[in-house]
C-alpha positions, 0 to 999 in steps of 0.5 A: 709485127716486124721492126725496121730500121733505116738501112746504115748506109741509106739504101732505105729509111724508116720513119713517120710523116706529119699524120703518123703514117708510117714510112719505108723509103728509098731509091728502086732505080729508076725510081724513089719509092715510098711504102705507107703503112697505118699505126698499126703496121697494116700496108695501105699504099706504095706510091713511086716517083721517078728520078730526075737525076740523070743515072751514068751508064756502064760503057760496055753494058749500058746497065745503070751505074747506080754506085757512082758517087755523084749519081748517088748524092743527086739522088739522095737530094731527090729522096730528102726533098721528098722526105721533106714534103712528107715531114718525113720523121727518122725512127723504126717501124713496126709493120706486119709481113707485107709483098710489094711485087712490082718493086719487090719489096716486102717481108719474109720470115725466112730467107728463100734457101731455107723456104726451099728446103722446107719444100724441096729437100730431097734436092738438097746435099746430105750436108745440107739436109742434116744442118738446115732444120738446126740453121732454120731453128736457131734463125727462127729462134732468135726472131730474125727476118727478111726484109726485101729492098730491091734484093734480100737483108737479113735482119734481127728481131729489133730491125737492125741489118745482120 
């Protein structure tokens, strides 16, 4: 089992709803994303909503400019309304390793540079090839895990974001 935390600034939160489904929800531009998972950690669903809040735009690149803070409270009024639907309740959540590839969201014992090691590490530098294994031992020792929410956090045996 995994145990997640709501994310410190409000990338994701972690929790239950009124039927003790456990939760992992947040904003995947364009859309709010909600990932269930039964008592018992096991994944069941991945439920998605579009935004409805207009999303500014980057001049040059046209790319989202999810950062701007007036962007940013509309969404999370959209995220709190749906949490309310839910009776979305705050806590961590204990699930086991998941993969969501369309939203790219799931659980990973190790951080991708350390899973390409283990299978290509005459591709690596000497340095590399000489500190991984030890760098890999002491992450793994210590309980720690990736949870992916849109990219990669790193985070320690109890859920909290290193």
């Amino acid at each position: 089992m995994y145990n997640v935390q709501t994310h410190p600034y409000g990338d994701y939160s972690c929790g239950t709803d009124g039927f003790n489904h456990q939760i992992a929800i947040g904003l995947l531009h364009p859309y709010i994303v909600a990932v269930f998972f039964e008592t018992g950690g096991g994944f069941t669903e991945l439920r998605m909503r579009p935004l409805r809040v207009h999303t500014p735009v980057v001049e040059r690149s046209g790319l989202p400019l999810v950062e701007d803070p007036d962007f940013q409270d509309k969404a999370a009024d959209e995220i709190l309304a749906w949490q309310t639907e839910l009776r979305f309740s705050e806590g961590p959540i204990a699930v086991d390793a998941f993969c969501v590839r369309e939203v790219c969201v799931g659980i990973e014992d190790l951080p991708r540079h350390f899973r390409d090691f283990g299978l290509r590490a005459s591709e690596f530098s000497d340095e590399e090839r000489r500190e991984y294994p030890r760098l890999i031992e002491e992450w793994s020792s210590v309980g720690k895990f990736v949870f992916w929410w849109g990219h990669d956090y790193y985070l320690t045996r109890a859920g909290e974001i290193t």
